[in-house]
LUMZANU-798762 format. One record per residue (C-alpha): x, y, z. Coordinates in steps of 0.001 Angstrom, whole numbers. Example, Ala and Ser with C-alpha at 12.3 -4.5 7.8 and 13.67 -1.06 7.14 Angstrom:
<segus>
+---------+---------+---------+
:      px :      py :      pz :
+---------+---------+---------+
:   12300 :   -4500 :    7800 :
:   13670 :   -1060 :    7140 :
+---------+---------+---------+
</segus>
This chain:
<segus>
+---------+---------+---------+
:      px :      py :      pz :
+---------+---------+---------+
:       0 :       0 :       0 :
:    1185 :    3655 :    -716 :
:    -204 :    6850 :    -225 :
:     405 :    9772 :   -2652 :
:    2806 :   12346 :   -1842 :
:    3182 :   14843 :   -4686 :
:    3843 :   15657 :   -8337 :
:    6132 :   17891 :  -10058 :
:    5824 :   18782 :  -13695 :
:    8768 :   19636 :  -15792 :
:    8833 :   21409 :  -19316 :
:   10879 :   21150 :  -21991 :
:   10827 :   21203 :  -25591 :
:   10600 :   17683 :  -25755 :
:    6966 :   18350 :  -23630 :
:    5942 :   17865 :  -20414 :
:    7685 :   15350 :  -17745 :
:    5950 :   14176 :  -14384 :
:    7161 :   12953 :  -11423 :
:    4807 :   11593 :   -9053 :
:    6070 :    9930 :   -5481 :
:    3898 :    8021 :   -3027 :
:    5196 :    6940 :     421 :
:    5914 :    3621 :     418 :
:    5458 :    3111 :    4571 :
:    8811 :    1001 :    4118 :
:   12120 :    1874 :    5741 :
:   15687 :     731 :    4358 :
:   18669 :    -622 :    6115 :
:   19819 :    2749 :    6507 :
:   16648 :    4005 :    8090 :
:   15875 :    5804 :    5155 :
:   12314 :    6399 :    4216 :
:   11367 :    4715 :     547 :
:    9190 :    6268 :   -1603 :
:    7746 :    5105 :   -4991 :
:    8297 :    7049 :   -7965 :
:    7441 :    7243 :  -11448 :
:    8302 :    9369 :  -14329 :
:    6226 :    9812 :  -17268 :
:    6979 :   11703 :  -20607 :
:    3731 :   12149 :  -22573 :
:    2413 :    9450 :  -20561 :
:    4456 :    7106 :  -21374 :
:    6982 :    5517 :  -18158 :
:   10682 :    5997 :  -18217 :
:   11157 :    4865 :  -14424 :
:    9327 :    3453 :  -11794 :
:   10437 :    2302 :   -8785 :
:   10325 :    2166 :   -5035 :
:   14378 :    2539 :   -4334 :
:   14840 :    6093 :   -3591 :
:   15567 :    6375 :     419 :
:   14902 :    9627 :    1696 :
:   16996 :   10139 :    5101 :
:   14122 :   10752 :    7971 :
:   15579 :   14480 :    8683 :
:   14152 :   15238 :    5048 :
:   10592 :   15486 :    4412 :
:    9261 :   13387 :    1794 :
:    7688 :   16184 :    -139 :
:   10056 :   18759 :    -215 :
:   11948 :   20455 :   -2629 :
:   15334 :   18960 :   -1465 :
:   13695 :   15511 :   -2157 :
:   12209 :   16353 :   -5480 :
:   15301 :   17725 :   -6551 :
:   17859 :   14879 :   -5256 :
:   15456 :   11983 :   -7211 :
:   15421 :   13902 :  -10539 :
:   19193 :   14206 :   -9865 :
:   18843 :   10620 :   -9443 :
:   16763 :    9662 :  -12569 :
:   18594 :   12646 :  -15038 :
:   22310 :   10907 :  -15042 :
:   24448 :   11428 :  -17872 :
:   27055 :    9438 :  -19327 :
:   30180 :   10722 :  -17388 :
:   28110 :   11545 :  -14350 :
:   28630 :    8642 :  -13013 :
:   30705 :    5006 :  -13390 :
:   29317 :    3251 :  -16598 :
:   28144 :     796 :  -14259 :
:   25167 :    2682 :  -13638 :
:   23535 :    2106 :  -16926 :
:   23814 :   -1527 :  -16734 :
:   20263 :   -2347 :  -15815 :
:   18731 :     266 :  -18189 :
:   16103 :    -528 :  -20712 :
:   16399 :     611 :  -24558 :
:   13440 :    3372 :  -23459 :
:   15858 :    4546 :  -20431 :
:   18919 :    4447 :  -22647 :
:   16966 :    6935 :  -25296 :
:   15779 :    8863 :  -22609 :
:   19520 :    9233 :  -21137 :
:   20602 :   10318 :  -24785 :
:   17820 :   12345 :  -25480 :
:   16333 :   14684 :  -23313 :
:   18056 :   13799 :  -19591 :
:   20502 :   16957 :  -20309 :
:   17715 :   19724 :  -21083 :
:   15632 :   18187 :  -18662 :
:   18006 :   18217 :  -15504 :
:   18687 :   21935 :  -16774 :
:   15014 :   22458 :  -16280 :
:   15377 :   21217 :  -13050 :
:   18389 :   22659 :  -11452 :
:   16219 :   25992 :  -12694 :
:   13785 :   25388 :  -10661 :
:   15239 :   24286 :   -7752 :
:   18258 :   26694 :   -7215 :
:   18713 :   26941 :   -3756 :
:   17397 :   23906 :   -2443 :
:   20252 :   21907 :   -2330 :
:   21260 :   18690 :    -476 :
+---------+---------+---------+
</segus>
């Protein structure tokens, strides 16, 4: 069971993204809250998943949070170790290539300031 937490809408010239968390009532081995996310591009899913721990100083709605999981889900090639990728579907590999740079400029727009 989840309950819904909150959306965020994104636009580029690609269109609109969504991100839309729940709470997920689950805790990690890092007593991190989890919360379940999914993020849609003209209704169609890119990611979904319920693997984003949120430490319990944050608040599961906030900026910081939104911010830090579309960090997360925006990750370039040479952001991070190759390794990353791995587990990426053809869709997520597009997405990556296609419109993760504009979009996590639209992002770090609108969340300047609210930094982790």
């Amino acid at each position: 069971m989840s309950s819904y937490l909150r959306s965020c809408y994104f636009d580029t010239s690609a269109g609109r993204f969504v991100l839309t968390t729940w709470d997920t009532y689950r805790i990690d081995s890092k007593g991190n809250n989890l919360i379940r996310y999914v993020l849609t591009h003209k209704a169609d899913v890119l990611f979904l998943g319920e693997d984003y721990g949120i430490p319990s100083w944050d608040t599961m709605t906030s900026d910081v949070t939104m911010h830090g999981l579309m960090i997360f889900l925006t990750r370039r090639l040479g952001d991070t170790d190759p390794e990353f990728f791995a587990g990426y579907t053809p869709k997520q590999i597009a997405f990556r290539d296609t419109y993760a740079e504009e979009l996590s400029h639209v992002v770090e727009n609108r969340f300047s300031g609210h930094r982790r």
